[in-house]
Each structure stands twice: as structure tokens, then as C-alpha cells.
C-alpha positions in Angstrom: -15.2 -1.9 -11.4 -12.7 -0.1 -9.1 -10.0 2.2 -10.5 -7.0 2.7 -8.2 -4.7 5.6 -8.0 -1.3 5.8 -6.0 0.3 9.0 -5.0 3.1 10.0 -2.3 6.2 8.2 -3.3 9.7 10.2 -4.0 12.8 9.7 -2.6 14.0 9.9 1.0 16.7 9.2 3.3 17.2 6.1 5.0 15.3 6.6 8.8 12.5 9.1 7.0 9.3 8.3 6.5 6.7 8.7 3.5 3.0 8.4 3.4 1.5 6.8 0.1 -1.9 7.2 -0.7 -4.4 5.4 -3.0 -7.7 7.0 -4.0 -10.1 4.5 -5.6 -12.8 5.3 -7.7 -16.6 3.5 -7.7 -19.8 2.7 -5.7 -18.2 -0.6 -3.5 -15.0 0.5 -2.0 -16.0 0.2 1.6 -16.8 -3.7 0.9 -13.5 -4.7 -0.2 -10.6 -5.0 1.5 -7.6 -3.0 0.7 -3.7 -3.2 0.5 -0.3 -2.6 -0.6 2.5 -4.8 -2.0 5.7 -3.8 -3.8 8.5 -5.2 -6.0 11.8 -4.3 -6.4 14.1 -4.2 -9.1 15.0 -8.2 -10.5 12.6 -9.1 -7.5 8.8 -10.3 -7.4 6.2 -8.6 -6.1 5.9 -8.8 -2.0 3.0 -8.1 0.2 3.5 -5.5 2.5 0.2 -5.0 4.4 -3.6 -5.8 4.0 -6.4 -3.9 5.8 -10.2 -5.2 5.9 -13.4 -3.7 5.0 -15.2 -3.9 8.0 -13.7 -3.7 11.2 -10.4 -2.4 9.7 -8.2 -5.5 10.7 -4.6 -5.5 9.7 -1.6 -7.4 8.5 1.6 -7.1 8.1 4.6 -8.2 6.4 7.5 -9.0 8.8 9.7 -7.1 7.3 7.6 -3.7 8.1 5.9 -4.7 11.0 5.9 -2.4 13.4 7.5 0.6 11.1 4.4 0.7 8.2 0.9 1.5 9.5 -2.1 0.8 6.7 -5.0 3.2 7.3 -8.3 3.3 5.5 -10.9 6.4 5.3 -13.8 4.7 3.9 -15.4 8.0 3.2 -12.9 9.4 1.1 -12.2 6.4 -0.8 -8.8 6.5 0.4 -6.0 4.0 1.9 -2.4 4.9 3.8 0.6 3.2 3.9 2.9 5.4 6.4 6.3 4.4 6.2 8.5 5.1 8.9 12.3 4.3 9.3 12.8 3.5 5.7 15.7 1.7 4.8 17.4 1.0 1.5 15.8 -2.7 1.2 12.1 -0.5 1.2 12.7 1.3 -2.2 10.4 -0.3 -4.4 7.5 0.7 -6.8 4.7 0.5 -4.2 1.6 -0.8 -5.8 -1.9 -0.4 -3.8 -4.5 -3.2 -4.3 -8.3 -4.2 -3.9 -9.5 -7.9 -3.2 -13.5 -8.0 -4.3 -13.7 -11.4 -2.5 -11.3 -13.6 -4.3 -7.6 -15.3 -3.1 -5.7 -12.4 -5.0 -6.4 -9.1 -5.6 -8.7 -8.1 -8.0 -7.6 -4.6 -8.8 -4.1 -2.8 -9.0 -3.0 0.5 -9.0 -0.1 1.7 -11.2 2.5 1.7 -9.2 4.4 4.6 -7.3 8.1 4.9 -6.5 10.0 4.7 -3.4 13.7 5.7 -3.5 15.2 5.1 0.0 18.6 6.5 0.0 21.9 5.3 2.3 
């Protein structure tokens, strides 16, 4: 069983950045791969980026390629999403997630909120 917990969200100017964290709890976190998707308000949940367990591979959505960076620190049972050059479409509840070998993921966080203002 894996608990997941999501910190770092708030609100922030359009062009700032955030860093949201997820600390997950139990013995197999470094054998599952880890990641974050969102959902807006009236809007399904997106995926937003994916990182693996072993050699640390990423994806990406397009639409945060190249401004989100997904980071894992196995030893502290701990993935980043850093968020740079918000804009308004980011603000979302940002939701971290764990896939223990099946198509979708098998653990979510709670959720955290981004506010991204104009």
C-alpha cells in the first residue's frame, strides 16, 4: 500500500514558478513509477508528466514540455514537479500519482492547488 501526500501549491503570478512535492509513504516506492496530472475546474483530469523507477525516464505533456521538470529522490520517498513560466491555463488542483505496474495509476494523492494569476 502506498499513501501519497502533496504539498507546494498556492498562488502565483503568471511567468513564476512553484515546486510541488509528493512524499509517499511504504516499503516499495522506488519500484513504481511516479507522476503528476491535474484537472481544472468543468475539465477532466490531464496528465502532466510521468517519471520511471529505474533509470528515471521522463514524459511530458505538450503543453508543459519544456517549462515542468519531474524529479524523483528515491531516498526520501519524494517526487518534484517544478513549474516554471506558469500561465493562467496551469492553475489546477495538481494531483501526484503511483503506477504499481498496471495501465493507470494505482495510487493518488489528494490533490494540491495551483492558482496562476494574469
Amino acid at each position: 500500500q502506498v499513501q501519497l501526500v502533496e504539498s507546494g501549491g498556492g498562488l502565483v503570478q503568471a511567468g513564476g514558478s512553484l515546486r510541488l512535492s509528493c512524499a509517499a509513504s511504504g516499503r516499495s516506492f522506488s519500484s513504481y513509477a511516479m507522476g503528476w496530472f491535474r484537472q481544472a475546474p468543468g475539465k477532466e483530469r490531464e496528465f502532466v508528466a510521468t517519471i520511471s523507477w529505474g533509470a528515471g525516464n521522463t514524459i511530458y505533456s505538450n503543453s508543459v514540455k519544456g517549462r515542468f521538470t519531474i524529479s524523483r529522490d528515491n531516498a526520501k520517498k519524494t517526487i518534484y514537479l517544478q513549474m516554471n513560466s506558469l500561465k493562467p491555463e496551469d492553475a489546477a488542483v495538481y494531483y501526484c500519482a503511483a503506477w504499481a505496474g498496471n495501465k493507470e495509476p494505482d495510487y493518488w494523492g489528494q490533490g494540491t492547488q495551483v492558482t496562476v494569476s494574469s
